[in-house]
C-alpha positions in Angstrom: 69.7 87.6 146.7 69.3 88.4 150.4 68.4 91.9 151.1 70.8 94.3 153.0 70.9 93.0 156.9 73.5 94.9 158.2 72.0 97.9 159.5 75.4 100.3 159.8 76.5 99.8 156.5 72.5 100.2 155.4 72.5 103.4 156.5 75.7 104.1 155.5 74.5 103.2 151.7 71.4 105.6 152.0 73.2 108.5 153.2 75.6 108.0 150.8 72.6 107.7 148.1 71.0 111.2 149.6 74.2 112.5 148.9 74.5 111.7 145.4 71.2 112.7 145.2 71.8 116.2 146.1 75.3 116.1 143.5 72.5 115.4 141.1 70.5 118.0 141.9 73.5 120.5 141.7 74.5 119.0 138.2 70.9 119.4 137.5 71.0 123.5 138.6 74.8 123.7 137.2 73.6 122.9 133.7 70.1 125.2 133.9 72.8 127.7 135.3 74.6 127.9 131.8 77.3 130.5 133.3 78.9 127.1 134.8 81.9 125.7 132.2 82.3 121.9 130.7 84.7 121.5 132.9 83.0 121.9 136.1 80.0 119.9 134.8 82.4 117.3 133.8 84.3 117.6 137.2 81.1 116.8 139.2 80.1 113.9 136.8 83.2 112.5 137.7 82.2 112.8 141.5 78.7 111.6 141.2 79.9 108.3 139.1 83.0 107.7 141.9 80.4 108.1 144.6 77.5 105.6 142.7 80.6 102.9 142.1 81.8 103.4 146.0 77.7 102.5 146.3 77.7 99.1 144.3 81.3 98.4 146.1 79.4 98.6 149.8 76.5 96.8 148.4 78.4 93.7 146.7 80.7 93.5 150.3 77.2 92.9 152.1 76.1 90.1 148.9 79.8 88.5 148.9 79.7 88.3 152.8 76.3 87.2 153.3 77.1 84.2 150.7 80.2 82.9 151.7 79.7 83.0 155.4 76.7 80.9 154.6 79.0 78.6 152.8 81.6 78.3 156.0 81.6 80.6 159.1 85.4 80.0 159.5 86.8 81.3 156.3 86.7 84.9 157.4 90.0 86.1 157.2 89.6 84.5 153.5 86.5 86.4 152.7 87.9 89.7 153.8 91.3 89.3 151.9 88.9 88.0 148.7 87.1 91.7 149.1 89.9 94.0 149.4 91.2 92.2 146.4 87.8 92.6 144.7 87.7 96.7 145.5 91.4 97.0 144.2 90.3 95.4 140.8 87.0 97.3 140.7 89.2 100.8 141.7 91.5 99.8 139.1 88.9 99.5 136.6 87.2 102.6 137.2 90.5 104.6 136.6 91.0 103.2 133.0 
C-alpha cells in the first residue's frame, strides 16, 4: 500500500484525527467526571466512532484512487461513481 500523497486530504485526515483526539479526551474527563449520565457518555461514543469511520472512509478513497488510476487513467468518472457507491454501503452499514 502506497502511503497517503494527497496532501489536502492528508491534512484533512489529521485534523480530523486531532479532533477525535480531543472527543477522547472529553470522554476520558466525562467519565472521571461521574456527575455526567450514560447517556451522554453514550452520545459522544457515538460521535467519536462516526468520526473514526468518516476517517477509514477518506483513507480507503485515497487507497481505491491511487490503485485504479494506476490501473487506467481514463476510467475516472468510473472510479468516482465506484466510491460514492462504496460510502453509501459503508454509511449504510454503520447505521445497522
Amino acid at each position: 500500500m502506497k502511503p497517503l500523497e494527497n496532501t489536502s486530504n492528508k491534512n484533512d485526515i489529521l485534523i480530523r484525527l486531532r479532533r477525535i483526539e480531543g472527543q477522547v479526551k472529553g470522554l476520558q474527563r466525562m467519565i472521571n467526571n461521574s456527575d455526567k449520565c450514560c447517556s451522554d457518555i453514550l452520545i459522544q461514543i457515538a460521535a467519536i466512532r462516526a468520526a473514526i469511520n468518516k476517517v477509514g472512509i477518506l483513507i480507503f478513497e485515497e487507497h481505491s484512487k491511487g490503485c485504479l488510476k494506476s490501473l487506467n487513467s481514463e476510467n475516472n468518472k468510473v472510479i468516482d461513481e465506484l466510491i460514492k457507491d462504496l460510502n453509501r454501503f459503508l454509511k449504510y452499514q454503520m447505521t445497522e
